[in-house]
ROMARMAR-641192 format. One record per residue (C-alpha): x, y, z. Coordinates in nm, 3 decimals. Layout:
REM residues N
{u = X, v = Y, w = Z}
...
***
This chain:
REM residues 483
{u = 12.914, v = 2.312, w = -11.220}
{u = 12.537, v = 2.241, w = -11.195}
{u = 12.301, v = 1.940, w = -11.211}
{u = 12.373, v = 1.650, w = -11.388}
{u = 12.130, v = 1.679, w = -11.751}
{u = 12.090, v = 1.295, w = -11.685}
{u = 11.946, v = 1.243, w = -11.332}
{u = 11.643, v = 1.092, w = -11.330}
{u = 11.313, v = 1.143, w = -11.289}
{u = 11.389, v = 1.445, w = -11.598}
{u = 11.111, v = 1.614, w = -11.544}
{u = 11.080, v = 1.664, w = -11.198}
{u = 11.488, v = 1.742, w = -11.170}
{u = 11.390, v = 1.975, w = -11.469}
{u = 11.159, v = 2.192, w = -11.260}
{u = 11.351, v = 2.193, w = -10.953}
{u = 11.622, v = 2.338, w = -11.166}
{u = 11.356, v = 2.607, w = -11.229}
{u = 11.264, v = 2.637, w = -10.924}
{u = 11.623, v = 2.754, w = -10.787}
{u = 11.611, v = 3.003, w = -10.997}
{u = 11.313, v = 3.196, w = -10.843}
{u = 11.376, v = 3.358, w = -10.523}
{u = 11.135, v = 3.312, w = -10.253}
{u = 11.234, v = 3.397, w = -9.918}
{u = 10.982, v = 3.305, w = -9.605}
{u = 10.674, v = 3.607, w = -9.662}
{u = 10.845, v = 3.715, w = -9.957}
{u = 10.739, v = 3.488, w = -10.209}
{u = 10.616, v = 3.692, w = -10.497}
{u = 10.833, v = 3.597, w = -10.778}
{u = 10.753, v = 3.235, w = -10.693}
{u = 10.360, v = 3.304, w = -10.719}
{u = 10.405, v = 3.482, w = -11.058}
{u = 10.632, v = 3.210, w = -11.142}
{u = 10.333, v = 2.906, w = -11.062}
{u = 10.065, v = 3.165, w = -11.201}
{u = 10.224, v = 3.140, w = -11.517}
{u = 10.331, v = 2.782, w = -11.516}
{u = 9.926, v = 2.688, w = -11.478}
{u = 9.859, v = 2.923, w = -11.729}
{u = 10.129, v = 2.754, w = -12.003}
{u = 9.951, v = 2.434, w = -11.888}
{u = 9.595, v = 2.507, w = -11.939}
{u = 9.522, v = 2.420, w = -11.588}
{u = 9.268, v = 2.586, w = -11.360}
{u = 9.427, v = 2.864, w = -11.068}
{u = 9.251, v = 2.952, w = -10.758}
{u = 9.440, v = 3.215, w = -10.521}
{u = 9.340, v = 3.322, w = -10.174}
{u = 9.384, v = 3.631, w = -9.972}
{u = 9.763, v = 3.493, w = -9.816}
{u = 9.894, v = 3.412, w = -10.158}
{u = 9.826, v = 3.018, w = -10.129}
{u = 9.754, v = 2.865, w = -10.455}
{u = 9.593, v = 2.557, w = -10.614}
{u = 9.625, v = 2.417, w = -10.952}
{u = 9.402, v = 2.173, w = -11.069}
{u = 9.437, v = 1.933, w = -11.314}
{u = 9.121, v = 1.691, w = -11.479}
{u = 9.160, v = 1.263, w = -11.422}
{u = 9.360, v = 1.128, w = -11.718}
{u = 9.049, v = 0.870, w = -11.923}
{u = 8.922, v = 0.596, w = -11.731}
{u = 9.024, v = 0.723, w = -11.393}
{u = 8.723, v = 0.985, w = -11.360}
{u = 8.553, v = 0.807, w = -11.053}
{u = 8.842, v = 0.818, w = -10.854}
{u = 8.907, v = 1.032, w = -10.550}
{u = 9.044, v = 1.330, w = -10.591}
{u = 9.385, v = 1.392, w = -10.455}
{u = 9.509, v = 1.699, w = -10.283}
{u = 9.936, v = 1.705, w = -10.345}
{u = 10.048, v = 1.954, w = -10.108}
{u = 10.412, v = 2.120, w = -10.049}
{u = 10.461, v = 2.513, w = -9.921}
{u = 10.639, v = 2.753, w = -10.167}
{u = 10.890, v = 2.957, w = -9.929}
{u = 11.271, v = 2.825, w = -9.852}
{u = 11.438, v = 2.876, w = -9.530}
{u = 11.719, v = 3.121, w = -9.626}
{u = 12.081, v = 3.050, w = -9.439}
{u = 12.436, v = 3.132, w = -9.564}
{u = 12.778, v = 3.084, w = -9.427}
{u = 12.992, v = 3.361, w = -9.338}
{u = 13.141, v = 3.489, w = -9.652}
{u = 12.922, v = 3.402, w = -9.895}
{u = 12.779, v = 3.723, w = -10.068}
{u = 12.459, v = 3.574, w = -10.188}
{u = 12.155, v = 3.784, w = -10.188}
{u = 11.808, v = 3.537, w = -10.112}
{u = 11.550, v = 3.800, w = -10.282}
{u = 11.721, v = 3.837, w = -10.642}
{u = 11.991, v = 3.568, w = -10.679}
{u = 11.896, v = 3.202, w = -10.771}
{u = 12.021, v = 2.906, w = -10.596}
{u = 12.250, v = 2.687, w = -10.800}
{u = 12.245, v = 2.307, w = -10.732}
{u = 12.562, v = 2.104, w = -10.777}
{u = 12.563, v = 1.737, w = -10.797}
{u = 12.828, v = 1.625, w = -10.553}
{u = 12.838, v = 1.234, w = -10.604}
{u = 12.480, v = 1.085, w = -10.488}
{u = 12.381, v = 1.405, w = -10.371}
{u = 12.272, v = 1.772, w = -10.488}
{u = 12.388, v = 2.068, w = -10.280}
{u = 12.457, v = 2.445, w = -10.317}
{u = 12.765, v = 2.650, w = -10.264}
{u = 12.766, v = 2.803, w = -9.923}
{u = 12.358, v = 2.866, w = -9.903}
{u = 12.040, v = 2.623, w = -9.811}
{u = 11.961, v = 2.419, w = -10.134}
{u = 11.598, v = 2.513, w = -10.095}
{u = 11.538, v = 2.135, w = -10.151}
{u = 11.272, v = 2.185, w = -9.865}
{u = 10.978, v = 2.208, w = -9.986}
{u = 11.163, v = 2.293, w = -10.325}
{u = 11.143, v = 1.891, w = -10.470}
{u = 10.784, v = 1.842, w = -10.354}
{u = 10.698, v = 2.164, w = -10.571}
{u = 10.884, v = 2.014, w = -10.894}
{u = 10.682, v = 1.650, w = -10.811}
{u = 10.382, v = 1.862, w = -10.851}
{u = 10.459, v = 2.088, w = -11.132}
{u = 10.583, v = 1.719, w = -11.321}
{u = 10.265, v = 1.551, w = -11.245}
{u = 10.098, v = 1.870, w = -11.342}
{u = 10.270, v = 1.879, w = -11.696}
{u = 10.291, v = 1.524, w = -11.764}
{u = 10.010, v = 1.373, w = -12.022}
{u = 10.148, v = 0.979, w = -11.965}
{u = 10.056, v = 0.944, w = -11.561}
{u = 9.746, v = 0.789, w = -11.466}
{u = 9.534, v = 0.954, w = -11.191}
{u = 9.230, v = 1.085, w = -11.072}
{u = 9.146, v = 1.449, w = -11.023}
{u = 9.495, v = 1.645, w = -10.874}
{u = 9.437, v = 1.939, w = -10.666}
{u = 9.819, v = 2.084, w = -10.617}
{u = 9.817, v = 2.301, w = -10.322}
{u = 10.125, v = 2.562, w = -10.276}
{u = 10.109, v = 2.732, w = -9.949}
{u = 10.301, v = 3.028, w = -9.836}
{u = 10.517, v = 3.129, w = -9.575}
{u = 10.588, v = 2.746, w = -9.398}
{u = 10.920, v = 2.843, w = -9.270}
{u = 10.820, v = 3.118, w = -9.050}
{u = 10.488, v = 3.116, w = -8.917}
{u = 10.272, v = 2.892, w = -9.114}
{u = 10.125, v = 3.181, w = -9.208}
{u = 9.969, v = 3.036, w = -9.559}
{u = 9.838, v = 2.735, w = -9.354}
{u = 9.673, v = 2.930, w = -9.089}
{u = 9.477, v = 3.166, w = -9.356}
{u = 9.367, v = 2.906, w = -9.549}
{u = 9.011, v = 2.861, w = -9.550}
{u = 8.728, v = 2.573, w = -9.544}
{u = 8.641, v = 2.497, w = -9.929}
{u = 8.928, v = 2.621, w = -10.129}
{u = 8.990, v = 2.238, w = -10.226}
{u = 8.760, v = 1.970, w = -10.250}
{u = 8.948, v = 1.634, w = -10.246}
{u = 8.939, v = 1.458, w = -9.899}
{u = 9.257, v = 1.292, w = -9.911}
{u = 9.591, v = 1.499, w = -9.865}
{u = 9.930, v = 1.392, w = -9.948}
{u = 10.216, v = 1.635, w = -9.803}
{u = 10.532, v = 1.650, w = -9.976}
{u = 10.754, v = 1.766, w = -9.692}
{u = 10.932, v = 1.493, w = -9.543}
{u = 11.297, v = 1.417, w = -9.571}
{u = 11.371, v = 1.009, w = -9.493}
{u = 11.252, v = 0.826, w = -9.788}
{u = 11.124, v = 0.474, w = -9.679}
{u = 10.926, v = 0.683, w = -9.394}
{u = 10.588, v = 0.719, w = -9.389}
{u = 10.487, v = 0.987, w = -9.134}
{u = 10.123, v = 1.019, w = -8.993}
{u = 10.151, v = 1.300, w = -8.723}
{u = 10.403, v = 1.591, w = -8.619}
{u = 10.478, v = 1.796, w = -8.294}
{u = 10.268, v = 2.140, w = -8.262}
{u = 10.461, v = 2.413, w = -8.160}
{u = 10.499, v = 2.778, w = -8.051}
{u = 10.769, v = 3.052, w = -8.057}
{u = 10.833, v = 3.278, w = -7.659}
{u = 10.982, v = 3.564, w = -7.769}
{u = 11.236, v = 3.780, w = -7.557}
{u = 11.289, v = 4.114, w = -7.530}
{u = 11.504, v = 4.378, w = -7.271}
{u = 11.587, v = 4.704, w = -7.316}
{u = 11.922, v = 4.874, w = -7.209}
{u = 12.095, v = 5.153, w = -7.113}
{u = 12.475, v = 5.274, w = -7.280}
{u = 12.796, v = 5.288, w = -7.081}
{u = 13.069, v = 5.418, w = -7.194}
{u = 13.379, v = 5.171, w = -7.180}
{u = 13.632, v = 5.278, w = -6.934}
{u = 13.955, v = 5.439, w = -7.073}
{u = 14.140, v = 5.171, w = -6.923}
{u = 13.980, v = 4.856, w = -7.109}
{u = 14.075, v = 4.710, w = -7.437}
{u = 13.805, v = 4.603, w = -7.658}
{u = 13.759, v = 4.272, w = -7.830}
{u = 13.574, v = 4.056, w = -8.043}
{u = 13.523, v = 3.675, w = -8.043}
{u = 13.318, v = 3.458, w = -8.327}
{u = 13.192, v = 3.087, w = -8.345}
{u = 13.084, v = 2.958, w = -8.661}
{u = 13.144, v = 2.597, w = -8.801}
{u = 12.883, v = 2.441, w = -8.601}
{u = 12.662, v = 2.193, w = -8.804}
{u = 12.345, v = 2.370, w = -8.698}
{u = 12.048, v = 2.215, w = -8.885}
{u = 11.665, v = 2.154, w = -8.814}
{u = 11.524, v = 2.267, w = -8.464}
{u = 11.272, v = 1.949, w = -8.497}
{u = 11.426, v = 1.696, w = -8.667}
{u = 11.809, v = 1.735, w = -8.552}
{u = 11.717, v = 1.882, w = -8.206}
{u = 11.808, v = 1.522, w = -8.051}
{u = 12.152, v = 1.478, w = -8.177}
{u = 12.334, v = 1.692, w = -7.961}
{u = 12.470, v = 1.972, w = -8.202}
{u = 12.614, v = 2.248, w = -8.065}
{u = 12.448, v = 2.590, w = -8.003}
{u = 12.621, v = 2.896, w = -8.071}
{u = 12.462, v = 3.108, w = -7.871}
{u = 12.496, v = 2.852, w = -7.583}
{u = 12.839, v = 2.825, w = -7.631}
{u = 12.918, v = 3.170, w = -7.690}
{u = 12.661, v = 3.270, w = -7.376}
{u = 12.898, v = 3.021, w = -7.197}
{u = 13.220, v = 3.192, w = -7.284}
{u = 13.110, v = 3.561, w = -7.206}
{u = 12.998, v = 3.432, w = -6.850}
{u = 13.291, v = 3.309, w = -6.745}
{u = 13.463, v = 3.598, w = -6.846}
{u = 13.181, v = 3.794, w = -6.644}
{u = 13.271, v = 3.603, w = -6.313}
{u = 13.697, v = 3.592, w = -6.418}
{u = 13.718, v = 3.954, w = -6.520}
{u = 13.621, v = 4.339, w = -6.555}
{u = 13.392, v = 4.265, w = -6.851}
{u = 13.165, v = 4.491, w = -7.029}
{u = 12.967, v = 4.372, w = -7.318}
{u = 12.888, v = 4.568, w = -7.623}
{u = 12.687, v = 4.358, w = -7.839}
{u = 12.602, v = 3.984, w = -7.880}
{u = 12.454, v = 3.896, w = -8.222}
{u = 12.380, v = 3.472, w = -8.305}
{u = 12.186, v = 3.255, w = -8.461}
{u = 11.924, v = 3.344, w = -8.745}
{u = 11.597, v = 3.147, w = -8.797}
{u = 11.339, v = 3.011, w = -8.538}
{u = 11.365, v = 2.651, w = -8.632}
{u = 11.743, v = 2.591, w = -8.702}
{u = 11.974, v = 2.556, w = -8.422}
{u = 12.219, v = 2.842, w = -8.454}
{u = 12.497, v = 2.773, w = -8.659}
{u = 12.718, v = 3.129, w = -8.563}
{u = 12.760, v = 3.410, w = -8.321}
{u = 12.950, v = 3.710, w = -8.250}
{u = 13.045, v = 3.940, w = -7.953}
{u = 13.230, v = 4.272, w = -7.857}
{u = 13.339, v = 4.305, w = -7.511}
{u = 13.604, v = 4.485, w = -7.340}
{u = 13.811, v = 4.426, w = -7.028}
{u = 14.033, v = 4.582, w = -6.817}
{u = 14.455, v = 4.632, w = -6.984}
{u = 14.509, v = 4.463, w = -6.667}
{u = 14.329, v = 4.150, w = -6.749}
{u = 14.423, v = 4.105, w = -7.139}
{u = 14.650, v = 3.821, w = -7.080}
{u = 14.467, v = 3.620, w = -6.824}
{u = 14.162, v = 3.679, w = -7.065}
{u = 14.393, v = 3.537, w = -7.367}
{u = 14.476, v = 3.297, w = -7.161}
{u = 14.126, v = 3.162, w = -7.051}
{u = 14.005, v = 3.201, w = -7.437}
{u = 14.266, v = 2.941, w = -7.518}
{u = 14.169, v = 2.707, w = -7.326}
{u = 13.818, v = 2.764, w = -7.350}
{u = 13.842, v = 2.707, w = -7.721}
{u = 14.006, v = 2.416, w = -7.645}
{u = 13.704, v = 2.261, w = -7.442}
{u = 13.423, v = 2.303, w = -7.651}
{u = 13.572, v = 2.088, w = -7.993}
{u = 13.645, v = 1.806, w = -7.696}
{u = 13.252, v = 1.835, w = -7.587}
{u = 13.159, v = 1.837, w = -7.977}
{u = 13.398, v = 1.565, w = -8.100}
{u = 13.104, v = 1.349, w = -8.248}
{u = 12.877, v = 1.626, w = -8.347}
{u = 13.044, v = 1.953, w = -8.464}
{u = 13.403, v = 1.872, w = -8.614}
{u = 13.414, v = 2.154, w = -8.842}
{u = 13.374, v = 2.398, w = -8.495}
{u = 13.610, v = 2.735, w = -8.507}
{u = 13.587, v = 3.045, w = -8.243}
{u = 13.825, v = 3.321, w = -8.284}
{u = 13.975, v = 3.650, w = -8.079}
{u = 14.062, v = 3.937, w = -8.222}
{u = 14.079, v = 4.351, w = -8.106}
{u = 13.825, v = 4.551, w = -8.175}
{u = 13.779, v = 4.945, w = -8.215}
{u = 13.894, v = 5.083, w = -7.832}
{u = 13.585, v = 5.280, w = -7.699}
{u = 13.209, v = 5.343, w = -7.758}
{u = 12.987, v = 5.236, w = -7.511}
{u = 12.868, v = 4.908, w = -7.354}
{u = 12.575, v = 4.752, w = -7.232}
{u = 12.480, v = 4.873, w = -6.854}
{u = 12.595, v = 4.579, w = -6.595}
{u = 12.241, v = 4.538, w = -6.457}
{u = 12.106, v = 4.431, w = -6.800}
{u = 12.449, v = 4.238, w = -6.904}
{u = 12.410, v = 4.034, w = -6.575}
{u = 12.029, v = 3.981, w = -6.653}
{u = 12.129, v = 3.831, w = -6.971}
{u = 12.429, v = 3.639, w = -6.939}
{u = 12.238, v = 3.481, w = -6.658}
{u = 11.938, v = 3.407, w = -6.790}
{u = 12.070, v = 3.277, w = -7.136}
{u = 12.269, v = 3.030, w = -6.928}
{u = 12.007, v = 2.957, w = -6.763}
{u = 11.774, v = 2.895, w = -7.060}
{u = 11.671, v = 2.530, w = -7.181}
{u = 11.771, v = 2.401, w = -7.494}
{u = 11.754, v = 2.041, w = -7.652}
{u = 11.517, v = 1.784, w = -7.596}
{u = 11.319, v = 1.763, w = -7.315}
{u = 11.120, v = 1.446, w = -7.282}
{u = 11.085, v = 1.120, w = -7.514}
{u = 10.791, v = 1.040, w = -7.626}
{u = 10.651, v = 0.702, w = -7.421}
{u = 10.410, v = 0.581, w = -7.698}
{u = 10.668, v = 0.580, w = -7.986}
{u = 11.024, v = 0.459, w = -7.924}
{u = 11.272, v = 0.703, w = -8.034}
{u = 11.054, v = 0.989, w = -8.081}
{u = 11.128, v = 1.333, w = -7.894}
{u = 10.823, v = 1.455, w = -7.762}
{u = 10.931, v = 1.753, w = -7.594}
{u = 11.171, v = 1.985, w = -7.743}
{u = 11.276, v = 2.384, w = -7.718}
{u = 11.529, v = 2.614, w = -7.952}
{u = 11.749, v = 2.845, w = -7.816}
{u = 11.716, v = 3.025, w = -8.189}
{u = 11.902, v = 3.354, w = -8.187}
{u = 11.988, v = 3.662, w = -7.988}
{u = 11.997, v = 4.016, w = -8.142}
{u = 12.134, v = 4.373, w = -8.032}
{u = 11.967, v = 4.659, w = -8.251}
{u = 11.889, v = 5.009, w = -8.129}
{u = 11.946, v = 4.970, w = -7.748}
{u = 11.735, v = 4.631, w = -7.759}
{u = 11.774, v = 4.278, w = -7.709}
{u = 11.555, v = 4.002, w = -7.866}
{u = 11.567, v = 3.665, w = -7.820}
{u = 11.388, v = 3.384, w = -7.970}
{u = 11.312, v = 3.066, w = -7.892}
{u = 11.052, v = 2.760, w = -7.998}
{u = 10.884, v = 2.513, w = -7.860}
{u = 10.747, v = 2.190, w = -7.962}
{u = 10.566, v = 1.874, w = -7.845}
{u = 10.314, v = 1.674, w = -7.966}
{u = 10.162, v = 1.708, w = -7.633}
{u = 9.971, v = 2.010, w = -7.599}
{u = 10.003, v = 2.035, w = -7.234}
{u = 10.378, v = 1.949, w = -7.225}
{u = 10.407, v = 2.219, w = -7.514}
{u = 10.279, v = 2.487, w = -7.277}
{u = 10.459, v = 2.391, w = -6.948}
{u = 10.824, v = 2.415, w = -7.167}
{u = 10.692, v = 2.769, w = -7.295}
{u = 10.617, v = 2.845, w = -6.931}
{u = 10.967, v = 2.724, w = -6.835}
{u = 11.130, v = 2.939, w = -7.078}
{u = 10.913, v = 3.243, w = -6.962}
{u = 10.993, v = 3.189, w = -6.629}
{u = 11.354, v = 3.172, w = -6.673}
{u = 11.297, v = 3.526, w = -6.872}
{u = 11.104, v = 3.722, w = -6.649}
{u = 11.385, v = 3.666, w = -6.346}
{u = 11.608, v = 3.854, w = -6.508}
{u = 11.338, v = 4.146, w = -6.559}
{u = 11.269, v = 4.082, w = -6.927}
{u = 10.976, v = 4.141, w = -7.159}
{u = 10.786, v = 3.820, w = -7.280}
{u = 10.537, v = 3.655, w = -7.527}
{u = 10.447, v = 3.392, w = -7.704}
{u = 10.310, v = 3.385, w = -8.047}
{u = 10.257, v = 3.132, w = -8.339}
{u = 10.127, v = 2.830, w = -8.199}
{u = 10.009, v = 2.596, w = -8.397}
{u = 9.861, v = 2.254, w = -8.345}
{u = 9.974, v = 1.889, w = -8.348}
{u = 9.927, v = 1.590, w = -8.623}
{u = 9.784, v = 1.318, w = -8.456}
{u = 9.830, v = 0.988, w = -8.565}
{u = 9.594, v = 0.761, w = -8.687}
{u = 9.724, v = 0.378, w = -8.789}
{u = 9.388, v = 0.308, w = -8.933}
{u = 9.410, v = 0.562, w = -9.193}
{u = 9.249, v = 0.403, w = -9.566}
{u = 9.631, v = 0.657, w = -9.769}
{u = 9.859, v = 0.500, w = -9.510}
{u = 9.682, v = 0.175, w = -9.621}
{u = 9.784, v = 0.204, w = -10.009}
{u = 10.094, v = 0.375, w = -9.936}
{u = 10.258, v = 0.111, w = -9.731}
{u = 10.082, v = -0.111, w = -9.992}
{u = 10.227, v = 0.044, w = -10.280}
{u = 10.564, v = 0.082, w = -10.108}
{u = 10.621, v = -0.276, w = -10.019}
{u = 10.491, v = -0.374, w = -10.357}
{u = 10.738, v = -0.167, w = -10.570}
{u = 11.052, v = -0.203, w = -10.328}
{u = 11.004, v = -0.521, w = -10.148}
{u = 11.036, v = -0.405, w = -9.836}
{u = 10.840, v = -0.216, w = -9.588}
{u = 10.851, v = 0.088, w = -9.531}
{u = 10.909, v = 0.308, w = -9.176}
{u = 10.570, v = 0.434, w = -8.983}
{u = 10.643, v = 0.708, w = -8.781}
{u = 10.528, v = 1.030, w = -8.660}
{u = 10.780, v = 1.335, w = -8.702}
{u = 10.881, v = 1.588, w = -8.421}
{u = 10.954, v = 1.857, w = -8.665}
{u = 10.632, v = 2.066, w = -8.758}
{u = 10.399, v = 1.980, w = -9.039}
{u = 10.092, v = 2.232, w = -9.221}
{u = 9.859, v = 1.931, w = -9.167}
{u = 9.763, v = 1.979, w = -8.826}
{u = 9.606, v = 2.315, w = -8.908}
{u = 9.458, v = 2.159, w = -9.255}
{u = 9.280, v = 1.929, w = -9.004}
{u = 9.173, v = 2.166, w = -8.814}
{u = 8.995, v = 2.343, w = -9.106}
{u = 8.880, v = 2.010, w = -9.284}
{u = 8.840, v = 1.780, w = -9.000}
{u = 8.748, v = 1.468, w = -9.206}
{u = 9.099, v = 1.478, w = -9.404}
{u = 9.296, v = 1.169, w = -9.491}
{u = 9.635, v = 1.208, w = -9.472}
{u = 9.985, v = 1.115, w = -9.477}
{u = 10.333, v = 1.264, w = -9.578}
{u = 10.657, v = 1.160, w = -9.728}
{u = 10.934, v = 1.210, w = -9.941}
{u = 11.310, v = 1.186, w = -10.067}
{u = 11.584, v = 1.213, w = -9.825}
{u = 11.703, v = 1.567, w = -9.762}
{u = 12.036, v = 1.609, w = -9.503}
{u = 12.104, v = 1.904, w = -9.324}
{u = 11.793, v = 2.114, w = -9.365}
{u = 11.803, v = 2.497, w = -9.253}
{u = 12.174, v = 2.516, w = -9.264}
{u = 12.394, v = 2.560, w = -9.535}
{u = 12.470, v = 2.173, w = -9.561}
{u = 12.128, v = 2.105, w = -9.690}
{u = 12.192, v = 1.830, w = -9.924}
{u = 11.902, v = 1.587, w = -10.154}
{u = 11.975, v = 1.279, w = -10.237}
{u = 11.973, v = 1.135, w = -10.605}
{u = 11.829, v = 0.860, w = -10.600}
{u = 11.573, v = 0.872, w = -10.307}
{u = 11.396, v = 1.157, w = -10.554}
{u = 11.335, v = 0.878, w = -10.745}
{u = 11.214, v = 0.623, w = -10.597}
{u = 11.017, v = 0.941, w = -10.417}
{u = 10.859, v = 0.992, w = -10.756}
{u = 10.752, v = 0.612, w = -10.783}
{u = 10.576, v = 0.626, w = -10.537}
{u = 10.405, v = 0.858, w = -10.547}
{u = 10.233, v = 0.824, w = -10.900}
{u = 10.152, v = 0.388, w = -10.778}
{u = 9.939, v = 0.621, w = -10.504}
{u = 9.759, v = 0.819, w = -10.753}
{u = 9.715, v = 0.500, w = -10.981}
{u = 9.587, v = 0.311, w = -10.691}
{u = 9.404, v = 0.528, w = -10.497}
{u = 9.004, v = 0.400, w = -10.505}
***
């Protein structure tokens, strides 16, 4: 199985091919520097490289297009790095194999990578193409996107000259997006003490998996199910049913995908093993009727576990159970300027027992500063009842939009023109890099699109076939048009 030595545009389908083979894991992206170093250096093209591993590639106007503005084609380097259960697959040495799968490509059991992976092949095909008209192309790669806009936050005033910035990160083609939601992650932490279990308890462990999971911006609206919610849910109830004791309570993965999987080990009392069977069975009956439309492919499981070791103490287990109940998740206001926008969102991301410590994180985002903060407050607040640690870290600013911009202009120009049709102006609730590039070159033109990806940051991630290329269209009528 693999890719289809037919799809079309060749060349860009060529290098995302290439692409999957290079590992590059959020602040681990190495092999995929060396891998663009020596792309630009096949290519004759000029490399600049800055202190956070961001590059730029430059590439001369093709004849007759010299006056033109340049262009700055921008997509981040780093993939967001998600598995199923099961699937031995290794994100810092083993490539990522596409499949075609009718009209779309996929992998096998892992994230496709096709975020930001396609808007990296766009560039390294205009890059290595000598038939595309254009003016001067500055290709910016940035690092680290995924988990901290780290290579967007380092970058500095003057490493690229062109005043006009196209981002290659969107995922609806036909939508043209002019602004994003800022964000910020609150971090949790609370530190416990062992218990041993009780001679008289049996030990357990439950899993959830199945759950569609995806992007905690863009898919944050449609109601998918969260397993730490729903396993949070389940251990509660037992709490208030039973003699429970929990020993650990891992789920969820990533910042900014919904969690797609937990696990648990409790124990209870020999007395209360068949009441508790009882209650998981219907339990596990209630949650696929609450995710009918949502989460079909939903599975939890009981099974024993090892009988002893220790448990969390009940002070801290109450604290948590509690206040993960208690904790917000979904969207929390619509935006009033722009039907059918969220404004307001947080991410119940993941919880995590290591080393007699609990961490839990969760993001916020809004393209309302103000309405940003008071969510991250909310969270906090719900946090610091039950006694734990807090913080927040990694903010990062808004997109706003601006319908008056001279790229939107051509682009929904050049869009109608080649498809007959016009295209979808919207803002995006999901984080973009370009409200920091606007903080650091305040007079940049911008807008961002690209071919429809499904199912980002979850193992469903899927690109579609032929939205790459009418992606790639255009996106070379911009360059041939722009003044």
């Amino acid at each position: 199985m693999g890719i289809s030595d037919n799809l079309q545009p060749e060349k860009v389908w060529k290098y995302f091919t290439e692409i999957c083979k290079v590992p590059r894991p959020s602040k681990k992206e190495e092999k995929i520097i060396g891998w663009l170093t020596g792309f630009a250096s096949e290519q004759g093209l000029d490399l600049k490289k800055d202190a956070a591993g961001n590059l730029l590639i430059s590439k001369p106007a093709t004849k007759g297009y010299e006056n033109r503005q340049t262009v700055v084609l921008q997509s981040h380097m780093d993939m967001v790095c998600e598995k199923n259960s099961g699937i031995t697959h290794d994100f810092e040495n083993d490539p990522i194999i596409p499949v075609t799968e009718g009209e779309w490509v996929r992998a096998n059991g892992t994230t496709l990578g096709a975020d930001d992976g396609i808007g990296m092949a766009a560039q390294c095909a205009l890059l290595a193409s000598d038939d595309i008209e254009h003016g001067k192309i500055e290709c910016l790669f940035t690092v680290d996107e995924e988990s901290g806009l780290t290579g967007a936050f380092a970058l500095e005033p003057g490493f690229f000259e062109g005043r006009i910035l196209i981002n290659l990160d969107s995922e609806d083609e036909g939508e043209l997006f002019i602004g994003c939601a800022g964000g910020l992650d609150t971090l949790v932490s609370m530190e416990f003490e062992n218990e041993d279990i009780p001679s008289s308890h049996s030990v357990f462990r439950v899993k959830i998996g199945g759950l569609a999971g995806g992007h905690s911006g863009d898919d944050i609206h449609k109601g998918r199910g969260n397993s730490v919610k729903i396993m949070n849910r389940f251990l509660w109830n037992l709490n208030s049913r039973f003699d429970m004791k929990l020993v650990s309570f891992d789920g969820g993965n990533l910042r900014n995908a919904i969690p797609r999987e937990a696990e648990a080990v409790f124990s209870v009392h020999h007395d209360d093993v068949v009441d508790m069977k009882e209650y998981f069975r219907t339990y596990s009956q209630i949650i696929p009727s609450e995710l009918t439309e949502t989460d079909q492919g939903f599975g939890i499981s009981l099974s024993e576990a090892e009988p002893g070791g220790s448990a969390v103490d009940e002070d801290t287990q109450l604290d948590l159970l509690y206040s993960l109940y208690a904790c917000p998740h979904g969207v929390i206001s619509w935006s009033p300027r722009i039907g059918g926008l969220v404004e307001t969102s947080t991410n119940l991301a993941s919880v995590s027992f290591k080393d007699n410590k609990i961490s839990i994180t969760t993001s916020q985002r809004s393209s309302s500063d103000s309405a940003r903060a008071d969510v991250a407050a909310m969270v906090e607040s719900v946090f610091r009842l039950a006694n734990a640690n807090v913080k927040r870290t990694g903010g990062y600013p808004g997109w706003s939009p601006n319908r008056n911009s001279p790229v939107l202009h051509i682009t929904e120009t050049a869009y109608k023109k080649m498809f007959g049709t016009d295209p979808v102006v919207r803002a995006i609730h999901a984080g973009l890099e370009c409200g920091l590039f606007l903080e650091k070159y305040p007079e940049l033109d911008m807008i961002s699109f690209g071919p429809t990806i499904r199912g980002a940051h979850s193992p469903d991630e899927r690109l579609h076939i032929g939205s790459v290329g009418k992606f790639w269209d255009l996106l070379l009528e911009v360059l041939r048009t722009v003044p």
